[in-house]
Structures are given as structure tokens and as C-alpha cells.
C-alpha positions as CSV (number, residue, x, y, z in Angstrom):
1,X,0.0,0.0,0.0
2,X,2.8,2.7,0.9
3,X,4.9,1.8,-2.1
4,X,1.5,2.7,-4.5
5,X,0.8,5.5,-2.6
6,X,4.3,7.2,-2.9
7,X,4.9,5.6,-6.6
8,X,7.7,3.5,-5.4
9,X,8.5,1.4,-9.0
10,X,9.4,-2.7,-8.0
11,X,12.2,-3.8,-8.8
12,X,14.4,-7.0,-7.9
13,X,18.0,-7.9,-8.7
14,X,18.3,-10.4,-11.2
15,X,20.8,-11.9,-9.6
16,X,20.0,-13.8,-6.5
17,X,21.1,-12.4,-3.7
18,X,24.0,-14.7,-2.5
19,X,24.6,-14.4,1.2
20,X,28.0,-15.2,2.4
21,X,29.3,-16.6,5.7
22,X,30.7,-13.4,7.7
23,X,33.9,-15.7,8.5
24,X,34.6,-16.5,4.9
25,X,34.4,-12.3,3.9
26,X,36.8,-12.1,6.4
27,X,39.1,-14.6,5.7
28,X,39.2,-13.1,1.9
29,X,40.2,-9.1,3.8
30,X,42.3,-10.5,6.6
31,X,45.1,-12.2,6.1
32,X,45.3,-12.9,9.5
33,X,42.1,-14.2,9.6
34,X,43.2,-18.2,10.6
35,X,46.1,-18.0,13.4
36,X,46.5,-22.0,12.4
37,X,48.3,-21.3,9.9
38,X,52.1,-21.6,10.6
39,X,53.7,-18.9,9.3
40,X,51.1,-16.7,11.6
41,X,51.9,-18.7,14.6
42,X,55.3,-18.1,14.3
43,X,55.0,-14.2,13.9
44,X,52.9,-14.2,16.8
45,X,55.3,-15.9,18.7
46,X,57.7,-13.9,17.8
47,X,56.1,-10.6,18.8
48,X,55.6,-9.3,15.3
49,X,52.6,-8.0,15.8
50,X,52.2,-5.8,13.0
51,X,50.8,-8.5,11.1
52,X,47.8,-8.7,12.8
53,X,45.0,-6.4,13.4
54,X,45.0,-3.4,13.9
55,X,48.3,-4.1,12.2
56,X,50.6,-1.8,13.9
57,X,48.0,0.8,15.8
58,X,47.0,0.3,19.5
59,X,43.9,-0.5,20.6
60,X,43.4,3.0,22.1
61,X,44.0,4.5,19.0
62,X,41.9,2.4,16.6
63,X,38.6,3.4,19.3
64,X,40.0,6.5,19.0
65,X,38.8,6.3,15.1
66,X,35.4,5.1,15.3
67,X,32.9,7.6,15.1
């Protein structure tokens, strides 16, 4: 009724929408994403912890960035 009376045109994607496991997005845009992984392991271990997030920033500072 509302989308008649303000002449709201229908329209769907053609595409399905395809929803997608929140851990596998953020697997693909972290690559630290899976500490299991050897290599990770070992840079955690040995205090490089640039590699994993917030990738160099503290924790104070990345809060300080959110609006």
C-alpha cells in the first residue's frame, strides 16, 4: 500500500542475492584471519605483531577512530 501511494516502482535484482558466511568475507580481507596457519603462529610468537590487526596501531588509537 505505501509503495502505491508514494509511486515506489518494483524492482528486484536479477541476480539472487548470494549471502555469504561473515567468517569467509573475512578470511578473503584478513590475512590474518586463521592464526593456524604456521607462518602466523610463528610471527605471533615472535612478537611481530604488526601482522595482525590493527596491524601496527593500539587499541586506544583504533577506538579513537570510530565515530
Amino acid at each position: 500500500m505505501v509503495q502505491k501511494d508514494l509511486d515506489i516502482a518494483e524492482y528486484t535484482d536479477p541476480a539472487p542475492n548470494v549471502r555469504q558466511d561473515p567468517r569467509a568475507v573475512s578470511r578473503k580481507c584478513r590475512p590474518d584471519w586463521d592464526i593456524t596457519k604456521p607462518e602466523l603462529r610463528a610471527a605471533w610468537q615472535q612478537g611481530r605483531k604488526n601482522l595482525f590487526y590493527p596491524y601496527g596501531k593500539t587499541y586506544a588509537q583504533t577506538l579513537g577512530e570510530q565515530d
